[in-house]
FIPA-891300 format. One record per residue: residue number from 1; residue in one letter; x, y, z of N, C-alpha, C in turn. Coordinates in steps of 0.05 Angstrom, whole numbers. Layout:
# FIPA-891300
 num residuo   n_c1   n_c2   n_c3  ca_c1  ca_c2  ca_c3   c_c1   c_c2   c_c3
 NUM       a      X      Y      Z      X      Y      Z      X      Y      Z
...
This chain:
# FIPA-891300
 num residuo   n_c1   n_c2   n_c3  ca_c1  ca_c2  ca_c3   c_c1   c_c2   c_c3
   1       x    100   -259     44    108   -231     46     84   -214     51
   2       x     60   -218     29     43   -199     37     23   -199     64
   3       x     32   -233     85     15   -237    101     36   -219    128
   4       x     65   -215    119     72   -195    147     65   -177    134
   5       x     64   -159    112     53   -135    106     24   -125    126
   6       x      6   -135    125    -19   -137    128    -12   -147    165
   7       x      0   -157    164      3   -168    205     11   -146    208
   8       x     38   -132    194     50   -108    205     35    -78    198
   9       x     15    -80    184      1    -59    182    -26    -62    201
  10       x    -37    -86    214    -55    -86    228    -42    -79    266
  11       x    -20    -84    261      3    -78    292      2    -42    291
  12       x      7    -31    271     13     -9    267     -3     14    276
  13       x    -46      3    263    -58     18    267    -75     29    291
  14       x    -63     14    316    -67     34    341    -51     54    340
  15       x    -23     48    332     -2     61    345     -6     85    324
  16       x    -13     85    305    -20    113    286    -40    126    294
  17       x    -60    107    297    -89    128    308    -90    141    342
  18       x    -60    136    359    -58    141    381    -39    166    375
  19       x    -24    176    351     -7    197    354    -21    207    324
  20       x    -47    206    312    -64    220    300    -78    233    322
  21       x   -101    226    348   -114    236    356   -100    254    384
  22       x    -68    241    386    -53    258    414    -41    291    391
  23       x    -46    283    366    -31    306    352    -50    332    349
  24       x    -76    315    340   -105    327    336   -108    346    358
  25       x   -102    339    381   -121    350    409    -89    373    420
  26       x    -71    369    412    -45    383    417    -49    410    401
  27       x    -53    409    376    -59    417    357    -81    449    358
  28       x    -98    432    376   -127    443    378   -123    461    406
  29       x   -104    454    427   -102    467    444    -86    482    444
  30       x    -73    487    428    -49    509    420    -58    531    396
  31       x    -82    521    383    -94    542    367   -121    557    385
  32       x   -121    541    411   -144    552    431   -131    579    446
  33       x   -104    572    451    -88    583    461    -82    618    446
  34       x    -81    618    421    -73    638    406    -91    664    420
  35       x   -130    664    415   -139    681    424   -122    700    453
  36       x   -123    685    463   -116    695    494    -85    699    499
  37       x    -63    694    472    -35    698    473    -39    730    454
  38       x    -65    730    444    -64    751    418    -82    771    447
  39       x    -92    767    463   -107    796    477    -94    799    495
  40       x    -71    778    509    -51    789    521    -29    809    517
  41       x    -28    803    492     -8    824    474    -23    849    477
  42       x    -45    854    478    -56    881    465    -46    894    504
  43       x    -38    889    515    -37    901    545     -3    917    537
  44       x     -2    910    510     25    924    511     53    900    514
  45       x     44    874    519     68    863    534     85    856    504
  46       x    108    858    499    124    846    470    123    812    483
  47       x    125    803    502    133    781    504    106    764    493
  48       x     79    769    503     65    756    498     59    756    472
  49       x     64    780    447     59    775    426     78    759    407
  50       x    104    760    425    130    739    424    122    709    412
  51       x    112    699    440     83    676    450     64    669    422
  52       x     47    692    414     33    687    396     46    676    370
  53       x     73    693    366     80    688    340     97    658    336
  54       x    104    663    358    124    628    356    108    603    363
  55       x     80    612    378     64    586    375     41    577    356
  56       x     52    608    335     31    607    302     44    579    290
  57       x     85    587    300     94    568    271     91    543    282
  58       x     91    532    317     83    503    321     59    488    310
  59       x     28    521    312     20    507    298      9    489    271
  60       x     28    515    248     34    510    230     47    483    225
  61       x     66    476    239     85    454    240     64    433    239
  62       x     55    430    265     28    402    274     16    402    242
  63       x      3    417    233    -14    417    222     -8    398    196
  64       x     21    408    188     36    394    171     41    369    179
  65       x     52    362    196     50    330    217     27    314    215
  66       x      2    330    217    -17    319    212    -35    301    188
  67       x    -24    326    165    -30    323    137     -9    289    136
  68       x     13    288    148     33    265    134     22    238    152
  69       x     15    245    181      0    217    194    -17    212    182
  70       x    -39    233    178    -64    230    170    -71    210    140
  71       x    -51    205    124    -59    203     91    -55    174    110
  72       x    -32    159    125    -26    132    128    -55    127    138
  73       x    -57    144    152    -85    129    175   -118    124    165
  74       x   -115    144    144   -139    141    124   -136    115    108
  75       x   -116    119     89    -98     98     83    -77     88     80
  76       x    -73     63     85    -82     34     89   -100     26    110
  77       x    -97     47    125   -110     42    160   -139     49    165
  78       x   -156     56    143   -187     53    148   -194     72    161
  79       x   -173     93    173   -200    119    188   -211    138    170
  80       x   -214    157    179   -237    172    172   -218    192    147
  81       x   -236    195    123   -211    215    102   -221    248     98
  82       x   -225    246    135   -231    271    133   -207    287    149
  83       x   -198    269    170   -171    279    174   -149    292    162
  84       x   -149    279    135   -122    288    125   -135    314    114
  85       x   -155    310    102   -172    338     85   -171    361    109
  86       x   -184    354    118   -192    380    145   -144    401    155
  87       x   -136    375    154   -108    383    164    -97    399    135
  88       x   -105    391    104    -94    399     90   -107    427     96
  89       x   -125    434     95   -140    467     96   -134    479    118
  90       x   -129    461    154   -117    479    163    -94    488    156
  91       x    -68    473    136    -50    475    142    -52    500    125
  92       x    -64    504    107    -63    531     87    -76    553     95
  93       x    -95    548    112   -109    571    129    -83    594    151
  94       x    -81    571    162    -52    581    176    -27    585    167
  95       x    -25    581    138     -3    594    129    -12    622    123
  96       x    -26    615    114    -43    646    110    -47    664    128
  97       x    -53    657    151    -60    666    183    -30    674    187
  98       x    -18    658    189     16    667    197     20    699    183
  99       x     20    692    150     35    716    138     17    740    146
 100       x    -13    738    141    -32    762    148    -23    775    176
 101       x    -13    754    202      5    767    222     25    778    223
 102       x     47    767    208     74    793    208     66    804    186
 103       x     49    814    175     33    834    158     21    858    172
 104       x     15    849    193     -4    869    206    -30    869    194
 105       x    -37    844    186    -69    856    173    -93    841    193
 106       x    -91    848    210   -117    851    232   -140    850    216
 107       x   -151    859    199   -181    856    187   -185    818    170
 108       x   -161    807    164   -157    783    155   -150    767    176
 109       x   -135    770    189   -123    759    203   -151    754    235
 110       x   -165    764    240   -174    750    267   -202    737    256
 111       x   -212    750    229   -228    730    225   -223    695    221
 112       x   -203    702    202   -192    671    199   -181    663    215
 113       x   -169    676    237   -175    664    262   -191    650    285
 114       x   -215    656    275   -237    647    282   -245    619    272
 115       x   -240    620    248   -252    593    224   -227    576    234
 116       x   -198    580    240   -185    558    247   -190    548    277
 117       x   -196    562    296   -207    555    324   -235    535    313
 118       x   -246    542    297   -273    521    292   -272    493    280
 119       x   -248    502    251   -240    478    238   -224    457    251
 120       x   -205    470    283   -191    453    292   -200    439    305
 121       x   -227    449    321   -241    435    340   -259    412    327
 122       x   -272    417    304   -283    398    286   -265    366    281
 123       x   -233    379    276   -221    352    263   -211    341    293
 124       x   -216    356    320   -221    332    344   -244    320    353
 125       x   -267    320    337   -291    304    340   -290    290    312
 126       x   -277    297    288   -271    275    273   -255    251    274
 127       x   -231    259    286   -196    236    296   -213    221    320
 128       x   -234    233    335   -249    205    359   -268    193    338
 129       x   -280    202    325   -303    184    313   -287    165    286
 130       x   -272    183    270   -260    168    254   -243    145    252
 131       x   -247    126    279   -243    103    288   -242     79    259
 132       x   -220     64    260   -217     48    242   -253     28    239
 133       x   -267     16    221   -292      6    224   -283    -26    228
 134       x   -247    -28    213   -239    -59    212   -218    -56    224
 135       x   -202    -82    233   -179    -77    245   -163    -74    228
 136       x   -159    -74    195   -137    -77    174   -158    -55    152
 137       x   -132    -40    144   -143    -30    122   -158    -41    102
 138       x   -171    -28     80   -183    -43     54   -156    -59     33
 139       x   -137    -58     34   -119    -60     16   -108    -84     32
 140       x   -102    -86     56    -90   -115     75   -110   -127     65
 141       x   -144   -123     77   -162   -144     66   -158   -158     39
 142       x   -157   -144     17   -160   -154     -9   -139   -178     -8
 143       x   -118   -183      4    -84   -188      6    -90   -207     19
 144       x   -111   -214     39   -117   -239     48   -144   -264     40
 145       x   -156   -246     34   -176   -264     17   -169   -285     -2
């Protein structure tokens, strides 16, 4: 039993670290996106601030997505445990970021907008480097020895 455990968790960890790092980079281009959905708005248009606000909560969403791939892929799956960390703080940064926006509080709101454009871009040079170091987690190993 524990030798399909360990087969089926060593099958698994491309296919997690391929929809960790397609989530990462989705993620990161939709919070790239915000600046330029947020200075389009200022031209007056309602639609584009429409834009900004409904692609706050996708990114809110990912972020949460992230936090739940991320813990498998750290562990049992050996990558990097900075993924899940980095996703847990975006995910609270941008909750935060969300409410400071239908707040209206512009003095909170574009700085920490700033720190999540940085923090997102960071956890896409973490999800490429944080490459498994084995093909099986630490926990399959122990299970075959």
């Amino acid at each position: 039993m524990r030798d399909a455990v360990a087969s089926l968790g060593a099958k698994m960890i491309p296919a997690l670290r391929f929809l960790v790092v397609t989530t990462v980079f989705a993620h990161a281009i939709l919070v790239c996106a915000q600046p330029f959905l947020a200075g389009w708005s200022l031209d007056g248009d309602g639609t584009a601030l429409d834009l900004h606000g409904g692609n706050g909560g996708i990114v809110v969403t990912l972020s949460l997505l992230l936090i739940v791939l991320g813990i498998p892929w750290w562990r049992p799956g050996g990558g990097s445990g900075r993924v899940p960390i980095l996703a847990t703080l975006l995910f609270a940064a941008e909750t935060l970021q969300l409410n400071l926006g239908h707040a209206d509080i512009l003095v909170g709101h574009v700085p920490l907008g700033v720190g999540i454009v940085v923090t997102s871009l960071l956890l896409c040079a973490v999800s490429i480097r944080g490459s498994p170091s084995r093909p099986l987690g630490p926990a399959c190993e122990r299970n075959q020895s």
